[in-house]
N, C-alpha and C positions, 0 to 999 in steps of 0.2 A: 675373664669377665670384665676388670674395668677399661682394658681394650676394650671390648667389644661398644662398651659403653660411650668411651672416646670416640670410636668414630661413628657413633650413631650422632655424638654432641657437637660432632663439627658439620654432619652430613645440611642443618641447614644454613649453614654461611654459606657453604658450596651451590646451593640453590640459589641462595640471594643474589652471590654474585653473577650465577647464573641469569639470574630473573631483571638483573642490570643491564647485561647485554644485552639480552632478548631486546626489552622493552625499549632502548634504543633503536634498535634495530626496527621493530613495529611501528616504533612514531614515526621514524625515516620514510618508511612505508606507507603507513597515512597519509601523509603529509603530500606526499607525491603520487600515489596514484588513486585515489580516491575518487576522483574528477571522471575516471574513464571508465568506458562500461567495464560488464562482468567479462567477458571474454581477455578483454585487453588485461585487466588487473591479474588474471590467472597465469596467462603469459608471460608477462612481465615479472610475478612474485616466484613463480613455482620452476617457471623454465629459464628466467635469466638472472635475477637478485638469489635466490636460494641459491643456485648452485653454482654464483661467485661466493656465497660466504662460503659452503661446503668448501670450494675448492682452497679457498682461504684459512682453513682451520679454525673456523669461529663456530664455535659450541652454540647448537641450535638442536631444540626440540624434533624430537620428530614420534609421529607423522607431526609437522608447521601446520597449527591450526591459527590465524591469526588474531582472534579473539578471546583464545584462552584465557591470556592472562588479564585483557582489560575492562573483561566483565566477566558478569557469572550465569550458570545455568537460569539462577532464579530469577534474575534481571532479565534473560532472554526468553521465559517464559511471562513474566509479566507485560513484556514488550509486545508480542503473541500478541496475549489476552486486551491488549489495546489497539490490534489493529494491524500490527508490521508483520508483514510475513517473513514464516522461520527460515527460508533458505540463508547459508551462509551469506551470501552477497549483500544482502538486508540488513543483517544482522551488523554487518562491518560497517554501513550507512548508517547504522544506528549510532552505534558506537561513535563515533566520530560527529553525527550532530550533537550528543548530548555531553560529547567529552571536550571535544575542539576547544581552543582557547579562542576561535577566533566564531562569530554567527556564522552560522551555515545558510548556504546557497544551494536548495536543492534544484536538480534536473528531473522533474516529475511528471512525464507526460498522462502516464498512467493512473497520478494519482492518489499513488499507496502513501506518500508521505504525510501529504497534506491528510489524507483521513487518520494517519496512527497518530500526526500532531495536534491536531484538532479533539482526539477523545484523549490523550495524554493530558493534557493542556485545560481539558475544559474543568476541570474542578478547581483551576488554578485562577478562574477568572481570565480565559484569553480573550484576547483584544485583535478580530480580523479588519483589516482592513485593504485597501489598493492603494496606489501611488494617485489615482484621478477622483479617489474624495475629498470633498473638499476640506472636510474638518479632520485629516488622517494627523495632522501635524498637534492638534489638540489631543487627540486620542493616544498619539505616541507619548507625549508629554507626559500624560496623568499614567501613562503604564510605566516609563523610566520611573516616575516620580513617587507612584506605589508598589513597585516588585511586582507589576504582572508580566507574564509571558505576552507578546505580539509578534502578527503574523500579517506580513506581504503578500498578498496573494498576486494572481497572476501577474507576476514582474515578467516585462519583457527584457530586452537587453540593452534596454536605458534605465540605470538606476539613480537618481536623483540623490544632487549634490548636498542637499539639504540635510539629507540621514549621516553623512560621512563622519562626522565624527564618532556620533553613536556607533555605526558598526567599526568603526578602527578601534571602539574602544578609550577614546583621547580624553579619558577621565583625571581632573584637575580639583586639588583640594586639600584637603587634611584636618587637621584634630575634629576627627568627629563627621564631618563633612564634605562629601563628595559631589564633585559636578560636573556636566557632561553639556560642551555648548549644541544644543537645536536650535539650529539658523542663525540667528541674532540676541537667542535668549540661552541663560544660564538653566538650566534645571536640575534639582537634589539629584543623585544617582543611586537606588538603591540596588545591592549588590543582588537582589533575587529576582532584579530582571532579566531577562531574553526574546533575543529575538531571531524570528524565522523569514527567512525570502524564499518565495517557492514559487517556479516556472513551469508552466506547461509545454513551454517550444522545448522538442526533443532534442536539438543542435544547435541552442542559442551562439552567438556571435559576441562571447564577454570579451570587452579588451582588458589587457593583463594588469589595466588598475582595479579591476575587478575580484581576478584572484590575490592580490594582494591585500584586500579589506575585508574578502568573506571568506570561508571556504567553502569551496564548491563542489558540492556530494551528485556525482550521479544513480537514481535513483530508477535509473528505467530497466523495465524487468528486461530478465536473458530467459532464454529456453532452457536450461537446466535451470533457474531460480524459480521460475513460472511452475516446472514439473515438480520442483520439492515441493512448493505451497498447494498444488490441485494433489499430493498425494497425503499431504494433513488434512485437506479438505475430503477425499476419499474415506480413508481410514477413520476420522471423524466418525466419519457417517455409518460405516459396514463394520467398524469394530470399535465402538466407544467405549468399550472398557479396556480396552490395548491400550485406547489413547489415554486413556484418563490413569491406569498403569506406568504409561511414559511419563507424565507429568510430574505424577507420584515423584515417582525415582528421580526425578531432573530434582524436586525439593531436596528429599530424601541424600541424593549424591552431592547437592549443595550446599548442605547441613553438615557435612561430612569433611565435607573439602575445607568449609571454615573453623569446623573444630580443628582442624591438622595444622594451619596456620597458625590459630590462636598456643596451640601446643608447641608449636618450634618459637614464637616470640615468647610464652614464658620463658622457656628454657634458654632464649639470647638475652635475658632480662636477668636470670638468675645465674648466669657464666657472665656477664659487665659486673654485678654487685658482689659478685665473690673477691675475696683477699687470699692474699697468699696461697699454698699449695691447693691447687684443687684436689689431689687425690686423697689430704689430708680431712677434707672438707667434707662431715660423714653426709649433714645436710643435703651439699649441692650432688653428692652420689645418692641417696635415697631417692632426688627429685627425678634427676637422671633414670632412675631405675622405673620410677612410676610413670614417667612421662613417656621413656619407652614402651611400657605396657599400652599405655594407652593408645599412642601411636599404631601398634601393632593392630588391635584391635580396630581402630580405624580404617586404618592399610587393607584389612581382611574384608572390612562391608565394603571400601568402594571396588574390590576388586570382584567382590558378588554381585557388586551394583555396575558395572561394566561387562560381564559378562551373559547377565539378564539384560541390558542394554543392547546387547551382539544380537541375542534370542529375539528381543521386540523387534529389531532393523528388520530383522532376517523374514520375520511376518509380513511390515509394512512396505517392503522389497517385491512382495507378493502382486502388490494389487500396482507396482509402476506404471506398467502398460498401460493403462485406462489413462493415469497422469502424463505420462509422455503423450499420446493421443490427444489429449488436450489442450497441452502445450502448443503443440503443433498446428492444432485448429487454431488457436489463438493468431497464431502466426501469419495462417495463411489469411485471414480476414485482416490483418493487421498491412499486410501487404496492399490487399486490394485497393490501399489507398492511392498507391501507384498506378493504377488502372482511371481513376476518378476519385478525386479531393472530396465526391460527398460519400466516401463510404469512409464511415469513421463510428469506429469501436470502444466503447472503453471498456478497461478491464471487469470494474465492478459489474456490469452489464452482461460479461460474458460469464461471471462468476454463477450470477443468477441462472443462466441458463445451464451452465453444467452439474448443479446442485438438482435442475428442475430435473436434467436427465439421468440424474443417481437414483430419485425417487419413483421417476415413471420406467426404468426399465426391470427387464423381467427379472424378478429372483432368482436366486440356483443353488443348490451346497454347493456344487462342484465349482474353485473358484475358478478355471479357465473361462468357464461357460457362463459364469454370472460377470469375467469381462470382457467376454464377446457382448452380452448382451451388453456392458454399459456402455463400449466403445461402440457398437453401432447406435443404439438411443444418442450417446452424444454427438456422433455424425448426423445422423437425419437432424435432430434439433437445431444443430448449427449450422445446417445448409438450411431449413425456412428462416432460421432467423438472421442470415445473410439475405436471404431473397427479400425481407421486408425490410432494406435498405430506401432509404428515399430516394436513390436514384432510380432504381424503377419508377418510381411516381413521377418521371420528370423525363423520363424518354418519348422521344417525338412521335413512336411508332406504335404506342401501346396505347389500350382503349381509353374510353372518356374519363373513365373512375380511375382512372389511375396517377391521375396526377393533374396539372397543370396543361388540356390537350385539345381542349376547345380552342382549335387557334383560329378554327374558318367564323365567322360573326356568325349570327342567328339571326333569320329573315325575319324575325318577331321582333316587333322592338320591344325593350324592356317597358315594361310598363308602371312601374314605383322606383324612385331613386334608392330607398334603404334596402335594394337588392342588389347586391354585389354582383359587375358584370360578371365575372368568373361562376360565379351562381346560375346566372341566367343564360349562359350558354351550357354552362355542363344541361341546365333542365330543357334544352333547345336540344341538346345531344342526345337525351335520355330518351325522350319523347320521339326520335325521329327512330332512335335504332331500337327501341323495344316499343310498337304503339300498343301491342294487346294489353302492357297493363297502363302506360303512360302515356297515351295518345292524347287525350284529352288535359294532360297537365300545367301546359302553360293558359288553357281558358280559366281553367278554374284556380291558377293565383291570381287572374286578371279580374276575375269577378267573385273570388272570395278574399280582398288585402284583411280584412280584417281578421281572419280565423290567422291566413298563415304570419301576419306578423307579429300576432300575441304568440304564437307557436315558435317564430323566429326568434324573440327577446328574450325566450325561457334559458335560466341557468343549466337546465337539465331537460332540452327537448325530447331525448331519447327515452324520459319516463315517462310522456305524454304522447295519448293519443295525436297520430295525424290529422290535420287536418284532412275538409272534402271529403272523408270516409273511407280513407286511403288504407288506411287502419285494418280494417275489415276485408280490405281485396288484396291487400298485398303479404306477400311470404316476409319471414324474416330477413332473409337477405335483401329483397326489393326491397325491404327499409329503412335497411343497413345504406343502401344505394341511393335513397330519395334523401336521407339525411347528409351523406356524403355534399350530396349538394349545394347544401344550403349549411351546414354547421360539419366543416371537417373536423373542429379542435374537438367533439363528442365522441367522433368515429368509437378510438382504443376504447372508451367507457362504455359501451353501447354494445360492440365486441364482448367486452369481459361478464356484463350483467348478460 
């Protein structure tokens, strides 16, 4: 028995020292490949760093989860809940902007950063600002000088000499007071500041004085990070008490995990404060004994709490496919930028639409058939909402409504200056290729200016009758059409109502 006891009581120094290594090992890790995408980082940690330490004898976890030890369920659940999506790759960007010793520099084309820092942030009193306001140098000032968080927004890849000390950190000072030079002035430093630099260009051009004063997190999604996050978003939506069960257990297993901790440093608190023989010491064997018990018991929920965790994967495994599917659309619309510079995507944009196509496709028990239906609703959906790209509206070959095509002049001359030429050829266009409803269109702006320019100033022409009676002869669409003409920025609202 008091073996047994013994090496339960040495079992966590053996951790510790374990949890030493490791954590060297993980900041090395950090530190160096953080900067590259997900694919790269997988490569690098799993196929070439792991299996030199493996081959090296160096005691490493396995299965190598890289953020076990640096954060917790509950914190990557909270993180979630603001914003960052759960796939591993995120999670490790996380980690490292809010751990980092040094500000982080994210690469975010997509986005995701800047929205999880921004609702993180906003109860903190953040402070956004760009490098081209003018007052950014006042506003940086009062947020060093009161502990608010600040945020960079789209920094290109010139970052101005003026912040350099702040983000190196070059804080100068002592009894009581700290100070941090901005530009030519001294300013307090309080320690509950931070600050965020975040880029939209997806392959900025930093030179390496760059990675030396911030660290630079790339933050641009991958196709397996993209497919974890559309399969919480899935699952959300077709099983919210699965999810909200997961959630549970991520508390739950959380809760668990820091009682076990809290339970091996009493017990290295109460083996430092022992004297003399320990075996003699009924005390520190009694504690030993309870602390065991308790441990065990602990041991026993997380290992129920792990294999009900196998049970839920194994559910939300179920519904991949649709997530993978979208992933991939994601993709391919992401590509098409390659094709022409004006087809440009954002993430949040496409989220919306595959949330739209969870809702409008058809229901099923059977889950094969409920993700054929969502996989084809998400295909259709995602091919119109690629076709209502602006580039359509801007090709030379497409009809008058569709963009910018009026190129031949109109034999009419315009007849009022507050009509945009572009107006008055599309209604010279209107009029010559549809006359049965529009024929007579350009006389009656010419001898009604008064109706249609009261009608042209309206904030919201689309809730007002047309003018000339137009109202009364034309279909919904031909109005949709007449309006096109004269007030494009109304069209989408017009559409929607």
């Amino acid at each position: 028995m008091m073996r047994e006891q013994l090496s339960f009581t040495f079992t966590p120094l053996l951790h510790r020292a374990l949890f030493v290594r490791v954590l060297v090992i993980k900041a090395s890790i950090n530190k160096s490949l953080m900067v590259w995408s997900g694919l790269v980082r997988v490569e690098m940690i799993f196929q070439v760093w792991i299996t030199d330490l493996l081959e090296r004898g160096i005691p490493l976890s396995q299965p190598y989860k890289l953020e076990e030890l640096l954060t917790s369920d509950v914190e990557i659940s909270k993180w979630s809940s603001e914003g960052l999506p759960p796939d591993e790759l995120s999670v490790q960007n996380g980690i490292l902007t809010m751990r980092a010793s040094r500000f982080p520099l994210c690469i975010d084309p997509q986005q995701q950063a800047l929205n999880w820092i921004k609702k993180k942030e906003e109860r903190n009193n953040l402070k956004i600002c760009t490098f081209n306001d003018d007052d950014f140098l006042k506003q940086l000032e009062m947020a060093i000088k009161y502990g608010f968080p600040f945020l960079f927004v789209d920094v290109d890849e010139y970052i101005d000499p003026v912040i350099d000390n702040v983000l190196q950190k070059n804080i100068t000072g002592g009894q009581g007071r700290e100070v941090v030079l901005l530009g030519d002035k001294e300013v307090d430093y309080d320690k509950n500041f931070r600050l965020y630099l975040n880029t939209k260009i997806a392959n900025p051009k930093l030179g390496p004085e760059v990675f030396g004063k911030a660290m630079v997190i790339n933050y641009t999604v991958t196709l397996t990070g993209l497919e974890d996050q559309l399969l919480s978003v899935i699952v959300g939506y077709e099983k919210k008490e699965l999810e909200e069960q997961r959630q549970s257990l991520i508390q739950e297993t959380s809760a668990n995990k820091k009682l076990l901790y809290e339970l091996e440093d009493s017990l290295l608190r109460e083996l430092a404060q022992s004297k003399g023989n320990m075996l003699d010491n009924v005390d520190l064997v009694e504690t030993l004994e309870s602390t065991k018990t308790k441990a065990s018991e602990v041991s026993s929920k997380l290992e129920l709490a792990s294999k009900t965790a196998v049970d839920i994967e194994k559910t939300r495994d179920g519904y991949r496919p649709a997530a993978m599917r979208g992933a991939i659309l994601f993709f391919v619309l992401a590509e098409m930028s390659v094709v022409n510079t004006m087809y440009q995507y954002s993430l949040e944009a496409f989220l919306d639409v595959f949330t739209f196509s969870l809702r409008r496709s058809l229901p099923d028990t059977v889950l094969r058939k409920r993700l054929n239906n969502i996989m084809e609703a998400l295909t259709m959906n995602i091919y119109y909402y690629g076709c209502t790209d602006p580039y359509w509206l801007f090709r030379p070959d497409t009809s008058a409504f569709n963009g910018n095509t009026s190129l031949q002049k109109s034999e009419v001359e315009k007849p009022f200056s507050w009509i945009p030429d572009v107006s008055w050829e599309d209604c010279s266009r209107l009029a010559a290729d549809f006359p049965d409803q529009f024929s007579t269109l350009l006389t009656d702006i010419a001898t009604k200016e008064t109706a249609w320019k009261e009608w042209y100033d309206l904030d919201m022409p689309e809730a007002t009758e047309l003018p000339a009676g137009y109202d009364k002869t034309l279909t919904s669409f031909q109005k949709l059409v007449l309006l096109r003409c004269f007030r494009v920025d109304r069209i989408y609202r017009a559409i929607m109502e």
